[in-house]
C-alpha positions as CSV (number, residue, x, y, z in Angstrom):
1,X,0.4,-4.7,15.5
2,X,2.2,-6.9,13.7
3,X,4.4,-9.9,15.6
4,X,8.1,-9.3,17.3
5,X,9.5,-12.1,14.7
6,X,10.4,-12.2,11.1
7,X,7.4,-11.9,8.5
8,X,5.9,-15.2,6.9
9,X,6.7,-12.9,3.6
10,X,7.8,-10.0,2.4
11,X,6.7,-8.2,-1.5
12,X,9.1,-5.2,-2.6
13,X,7.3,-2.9,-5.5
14,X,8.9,0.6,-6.5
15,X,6.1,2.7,-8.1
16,X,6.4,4.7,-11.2
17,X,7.2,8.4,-10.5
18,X,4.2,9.1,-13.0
19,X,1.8,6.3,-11.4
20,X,-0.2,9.5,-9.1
21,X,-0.9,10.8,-13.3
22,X,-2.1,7.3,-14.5
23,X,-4.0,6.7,-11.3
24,X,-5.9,10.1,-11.7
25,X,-7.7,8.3,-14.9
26,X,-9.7,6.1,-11.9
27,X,-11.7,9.4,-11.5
28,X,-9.8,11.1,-8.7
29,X,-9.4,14.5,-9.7
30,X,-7.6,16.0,-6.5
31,X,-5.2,18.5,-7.0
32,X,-2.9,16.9,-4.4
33,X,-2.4,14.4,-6.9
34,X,-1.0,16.1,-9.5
35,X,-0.5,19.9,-8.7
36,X,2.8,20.5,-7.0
37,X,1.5,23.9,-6.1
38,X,-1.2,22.8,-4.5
39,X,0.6,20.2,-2.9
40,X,3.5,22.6,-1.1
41,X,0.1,24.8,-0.1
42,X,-1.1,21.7,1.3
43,X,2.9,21.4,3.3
44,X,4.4,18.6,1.2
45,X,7.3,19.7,-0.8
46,X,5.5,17.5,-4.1
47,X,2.1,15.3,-5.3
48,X,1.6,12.4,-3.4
49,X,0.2,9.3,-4.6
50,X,-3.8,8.8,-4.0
51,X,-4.6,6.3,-1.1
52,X,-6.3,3.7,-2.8
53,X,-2.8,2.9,-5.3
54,X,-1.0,2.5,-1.6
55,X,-3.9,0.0,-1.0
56,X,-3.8,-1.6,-4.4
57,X,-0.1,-1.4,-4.3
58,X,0.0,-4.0,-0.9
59,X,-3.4,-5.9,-2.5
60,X,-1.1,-6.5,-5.1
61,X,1.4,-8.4,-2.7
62,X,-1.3,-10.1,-1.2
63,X,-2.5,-11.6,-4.2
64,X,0.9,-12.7,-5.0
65,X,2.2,-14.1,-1.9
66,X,-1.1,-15.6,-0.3
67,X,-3.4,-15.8,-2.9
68,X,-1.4,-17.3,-6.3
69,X,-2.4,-14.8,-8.0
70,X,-6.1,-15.7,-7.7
71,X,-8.7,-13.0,-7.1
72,X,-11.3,-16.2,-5.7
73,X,-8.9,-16.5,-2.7
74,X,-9.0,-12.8,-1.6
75,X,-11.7,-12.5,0.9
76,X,-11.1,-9.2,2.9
77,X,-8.6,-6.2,3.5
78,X,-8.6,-3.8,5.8
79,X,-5.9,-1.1,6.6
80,X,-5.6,2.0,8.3
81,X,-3.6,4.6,6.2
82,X,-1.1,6.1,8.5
83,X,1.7,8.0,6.4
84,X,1.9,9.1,2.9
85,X,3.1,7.8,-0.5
86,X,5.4,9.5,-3.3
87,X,5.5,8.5,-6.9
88,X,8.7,7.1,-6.5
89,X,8.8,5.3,-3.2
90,X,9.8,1.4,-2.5
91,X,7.0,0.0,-1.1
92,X,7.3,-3.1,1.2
93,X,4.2,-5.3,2.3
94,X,5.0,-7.9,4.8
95,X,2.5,-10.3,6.3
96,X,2.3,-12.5,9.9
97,X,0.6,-15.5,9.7
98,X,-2.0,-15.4,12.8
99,X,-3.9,-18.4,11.0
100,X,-5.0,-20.3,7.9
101,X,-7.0,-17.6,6.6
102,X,-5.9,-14.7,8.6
103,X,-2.4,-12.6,8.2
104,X,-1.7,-9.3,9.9
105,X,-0.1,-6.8,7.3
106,X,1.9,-3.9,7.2
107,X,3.2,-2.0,4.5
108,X,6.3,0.4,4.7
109,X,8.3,2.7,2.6
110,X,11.6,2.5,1.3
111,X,12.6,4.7,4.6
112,X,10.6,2.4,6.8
113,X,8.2,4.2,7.6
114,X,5.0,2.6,8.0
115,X,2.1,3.5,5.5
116,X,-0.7,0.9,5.6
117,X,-0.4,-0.3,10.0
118,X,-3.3,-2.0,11.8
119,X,-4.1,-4.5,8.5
120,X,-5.2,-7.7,8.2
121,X,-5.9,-10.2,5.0
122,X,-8.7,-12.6,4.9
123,X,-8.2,-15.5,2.5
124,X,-9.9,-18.5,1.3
């Protein structure tokens, strides 16, 4: 859980409404990803975005905000996914600084509701 005080920072990134079809050239051919069909059968009312953007997404922030943009200084990241993402949504990282290399994240929507809880960033 992140701390009852104000984040150390905070990284706002809208993703492309097509970013679910761009991400599907990693490999992942689910049909949840792309299908709205499929999607509604599986009770969303459209295709939501594949996990591991959301987690790229917030690496992303990371990298920017703790890590100046250098790969080297990312160590470890850990998340648990607890909502899902639309092509389309705001998504907001913030991090807690619980020491030098350590910061608790959590990464919400534009609706503030929390996608990526229970997360912590290891850097160098």
């Amino acid at each position: 859980m992140p701390p009852e005080r104000e984040p150390d920072f905070s990284d706002e990134m809208t993703i492309s409404k097509n970013q679910n079809l761009i991400y599907r050239l990693s490999g992942d051919i689910n049909p949840l990803h792309v299908d709205p069909d499929f999607a509604k059968m599986a009770g969303y009312d459209r295709c939501i975005l594949h996990g591991l953007c959301t987690y790229g997404f917030a690496g992303r922030a990371i990298m920017r905000n703790l890590c100046n943009n250098d790969p080297k200084r990312f160590k470890s990241f850990e998340v648990r996914f607890s909502n899902v993402v639309f092509p389309g949504d705001t998504l907001i990282t913030e991090g807690w600084k619980v020491s030098d290399e350590r910061y608790i994240i959590q990464t919400k929507n534009q609706d503030g509701k929390v996608v990526l809880s229970n997360a912590a960033v290891e850097i160098r």
